[in-house]
Each structure stands twice: as structure tokens, then as C-alpha cells.
Backbone bond lengths (Angstrom), bond angles and torsions (degrees), N, CA, C in turn:
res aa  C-N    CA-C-N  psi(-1)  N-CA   C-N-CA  omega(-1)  CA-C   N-CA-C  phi
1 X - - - 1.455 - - 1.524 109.63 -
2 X 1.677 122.60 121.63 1.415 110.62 169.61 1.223 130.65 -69.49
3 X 1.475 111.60 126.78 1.628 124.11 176.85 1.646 123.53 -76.43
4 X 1.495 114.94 -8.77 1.197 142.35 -175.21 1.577 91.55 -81.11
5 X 1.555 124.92 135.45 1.379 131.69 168.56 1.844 94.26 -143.64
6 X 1.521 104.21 151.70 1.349 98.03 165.07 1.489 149.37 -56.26
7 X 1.695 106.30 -4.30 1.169 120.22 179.45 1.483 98.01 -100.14
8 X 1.074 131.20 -12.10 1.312 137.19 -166.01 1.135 97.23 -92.50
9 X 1.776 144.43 -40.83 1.284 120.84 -153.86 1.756 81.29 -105.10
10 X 1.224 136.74 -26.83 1.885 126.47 166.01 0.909 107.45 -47.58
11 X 1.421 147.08 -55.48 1.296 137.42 177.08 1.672 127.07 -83.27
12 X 1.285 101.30 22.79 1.513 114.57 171.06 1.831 103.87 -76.86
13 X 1.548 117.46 120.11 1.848 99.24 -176.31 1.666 83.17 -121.11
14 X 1.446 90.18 160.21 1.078 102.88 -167.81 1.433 117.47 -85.21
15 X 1.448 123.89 -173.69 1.474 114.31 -155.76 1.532 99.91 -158.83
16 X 1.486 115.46 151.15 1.556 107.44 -179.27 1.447 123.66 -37.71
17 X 1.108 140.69 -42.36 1.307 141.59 -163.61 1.750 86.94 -124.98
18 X 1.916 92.52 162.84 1.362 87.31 -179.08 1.822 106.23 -84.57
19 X 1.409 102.24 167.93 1.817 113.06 160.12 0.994 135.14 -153.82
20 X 1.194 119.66 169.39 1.723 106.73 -165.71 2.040 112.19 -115.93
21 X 0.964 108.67 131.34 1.507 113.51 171.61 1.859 92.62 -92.36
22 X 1.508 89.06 141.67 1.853 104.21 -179.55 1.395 99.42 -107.31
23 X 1.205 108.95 168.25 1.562 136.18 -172.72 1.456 101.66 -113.85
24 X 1.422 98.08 -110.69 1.387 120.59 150.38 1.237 126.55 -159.57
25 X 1.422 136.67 -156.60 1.212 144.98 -178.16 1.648 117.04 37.07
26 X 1.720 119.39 14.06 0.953 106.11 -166.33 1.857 116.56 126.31
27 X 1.245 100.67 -45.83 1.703 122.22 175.35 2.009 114.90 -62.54
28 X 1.441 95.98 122.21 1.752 87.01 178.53 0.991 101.54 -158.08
29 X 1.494 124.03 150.72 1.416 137.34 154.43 1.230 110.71 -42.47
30 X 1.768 141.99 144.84 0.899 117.93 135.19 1.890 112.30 -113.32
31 X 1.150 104.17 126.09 1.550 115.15 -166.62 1.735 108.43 -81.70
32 X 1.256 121.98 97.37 1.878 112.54 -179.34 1.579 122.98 -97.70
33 X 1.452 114.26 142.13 1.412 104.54 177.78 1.619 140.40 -9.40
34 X 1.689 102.19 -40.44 1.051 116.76 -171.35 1.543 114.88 -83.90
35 X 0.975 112.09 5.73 1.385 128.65 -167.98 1.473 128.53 66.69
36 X 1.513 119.58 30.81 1.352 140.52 179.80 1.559 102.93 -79.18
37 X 1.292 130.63 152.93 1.327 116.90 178.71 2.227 69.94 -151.46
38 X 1.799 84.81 148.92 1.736 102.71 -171.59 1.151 83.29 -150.89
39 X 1.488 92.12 153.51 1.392 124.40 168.37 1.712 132.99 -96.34
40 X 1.213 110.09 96.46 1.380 92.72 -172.78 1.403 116.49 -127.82
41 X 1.468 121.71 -177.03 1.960 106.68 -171.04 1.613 91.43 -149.65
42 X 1.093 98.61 120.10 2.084 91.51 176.05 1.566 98.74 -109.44
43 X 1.194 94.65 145.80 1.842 119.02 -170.69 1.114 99.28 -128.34
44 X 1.590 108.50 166.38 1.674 118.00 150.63 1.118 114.02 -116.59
45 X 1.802 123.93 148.79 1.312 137.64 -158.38 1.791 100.38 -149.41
46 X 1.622 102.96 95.49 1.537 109.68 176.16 1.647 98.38 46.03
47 X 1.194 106.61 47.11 2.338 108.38 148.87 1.196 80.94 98.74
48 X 1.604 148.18 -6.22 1.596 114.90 -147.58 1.827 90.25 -123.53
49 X 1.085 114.22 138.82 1.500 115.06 167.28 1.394 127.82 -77.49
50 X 0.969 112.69 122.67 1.992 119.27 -174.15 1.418 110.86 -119.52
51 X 0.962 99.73 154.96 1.828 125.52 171.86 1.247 123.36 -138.86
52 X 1.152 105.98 134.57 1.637 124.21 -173.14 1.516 115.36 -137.99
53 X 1.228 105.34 119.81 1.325 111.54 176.59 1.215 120.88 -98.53
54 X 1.301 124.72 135.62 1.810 131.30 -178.60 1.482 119.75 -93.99
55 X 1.781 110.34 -15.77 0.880 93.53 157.47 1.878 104.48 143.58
56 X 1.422 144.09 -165.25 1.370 133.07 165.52 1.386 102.06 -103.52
57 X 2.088 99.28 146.11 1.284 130.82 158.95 1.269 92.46 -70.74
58 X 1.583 111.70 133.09 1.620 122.60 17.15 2.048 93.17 -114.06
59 X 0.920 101.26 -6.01 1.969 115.57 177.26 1.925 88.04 -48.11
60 X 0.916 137.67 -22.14 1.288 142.48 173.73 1.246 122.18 -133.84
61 X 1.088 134.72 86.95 1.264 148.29 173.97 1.097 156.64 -83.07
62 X 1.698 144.45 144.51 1.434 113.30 -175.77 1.076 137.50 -97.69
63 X 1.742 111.02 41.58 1.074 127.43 172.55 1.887 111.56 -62.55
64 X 1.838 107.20 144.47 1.142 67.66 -168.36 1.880 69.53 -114.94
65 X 1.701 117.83 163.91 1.355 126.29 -162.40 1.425 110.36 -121.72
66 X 1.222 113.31 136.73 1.629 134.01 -170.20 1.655 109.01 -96.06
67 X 0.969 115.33 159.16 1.882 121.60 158.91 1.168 99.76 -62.23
């Protein structure tokens, strides 16, 4: 179940070094000094660890959208 809500990653402040708030399955904020917050999801692919980023909060959001 995601623990991540949209008020939750706005009030994420940032902190000397960067860090990451998790979701789940893999999915997390990563929150940086500068006050950038990204989206990224690490998987595994045949033994090897990957990361993929979707992109910057709030330009991506967890709104979720209807017809």
C-alpha cells in the first residue's frame, strides 16, 4: 500500500545530504539539498540493479486523473 500522499512529498524539506522517502515496490522520492525532489523506482533486470527516473516533483505528480 503507498505511504507517499501529495501532501506528504510538499512537505518533505530538505536536509544536508540528499534522501530518499519510499513508496513501495521500489518507487521513492529522492529529496536534494537544493530543494529538488525526483522521482525514481529501482528494479532488478537479470541480477543487475537499475534506476529509472520519471522525472521532478511537482512537474509529476500524485494526482491521480479522471475522464
Amino acid at each position: 500500500m503507498p505511504v507517499l500522499s501529495d501532501v506528504k512529498v510538499r512537505t518533505l524539506k530538505p536536509k544536508e545530504k540528499p534522501f530518499k522517502q519510499a513508496d513501495f515496490d521500489g518507487l521513492f522520492v529522492l529529496v536534494n539539498p537544493n530543494v529538488s525532489k525526483l522521482w525514481r523506482f529501482k528494479y532488478r533486470w537479470m541480477g543487475k540493479e537499475k534506476l529509472l527516473s520519471f522525472g521532478k516533483y511537482p512537474d509529476l505528480s500524485l494526482r491521480v486523473r479522471t475522464h
